[in-house]
C-alpha positions, 0 to 999 in steps of 0.5 A, a space after each residue: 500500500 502507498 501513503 501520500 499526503 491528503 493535505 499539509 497542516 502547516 504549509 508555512 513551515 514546510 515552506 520555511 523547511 524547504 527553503 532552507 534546503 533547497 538552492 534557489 536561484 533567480 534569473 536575477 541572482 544569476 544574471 543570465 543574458 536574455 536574448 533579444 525578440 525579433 518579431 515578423 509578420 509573414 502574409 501569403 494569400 488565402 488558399 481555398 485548402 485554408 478557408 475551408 479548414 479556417 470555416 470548420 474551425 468557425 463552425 467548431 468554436 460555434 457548436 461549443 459556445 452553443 453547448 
């Protein structure tokens, strides 16, 4: 038989606990380089293969906000 726990009495205590233990390090602390976000919008024309499946997708969204 396993046993686990069904909840924690004490929750800020075991927080106290684990931050004793545990090694903790931010992206701050550890002054990480972030790399820069280059965003680009690409457009292509619409095919009928997209259409379709662009209206089915519609219709989807539409029977689930129906339900």
């Amino acid at each position: 038989m396993k046993n686990r726990f069904a909840n924690f009495i004490n929750l800020t205590k075991l927080t106290t606990i684990f931050k004793n233990v545990a090694d903790i390090q931010t992206s701050d602390m550890l002054n990480l380089p972030i790399p820069k976000d280059e965003t680009k919008i690409i457009s292509s024309e619409r095919t009928d293969f997209v259409a379709s499946l662009m209206d089915n997708f519609a219709e989807c969204a539409m029977g689930i906000r129906r339900s």
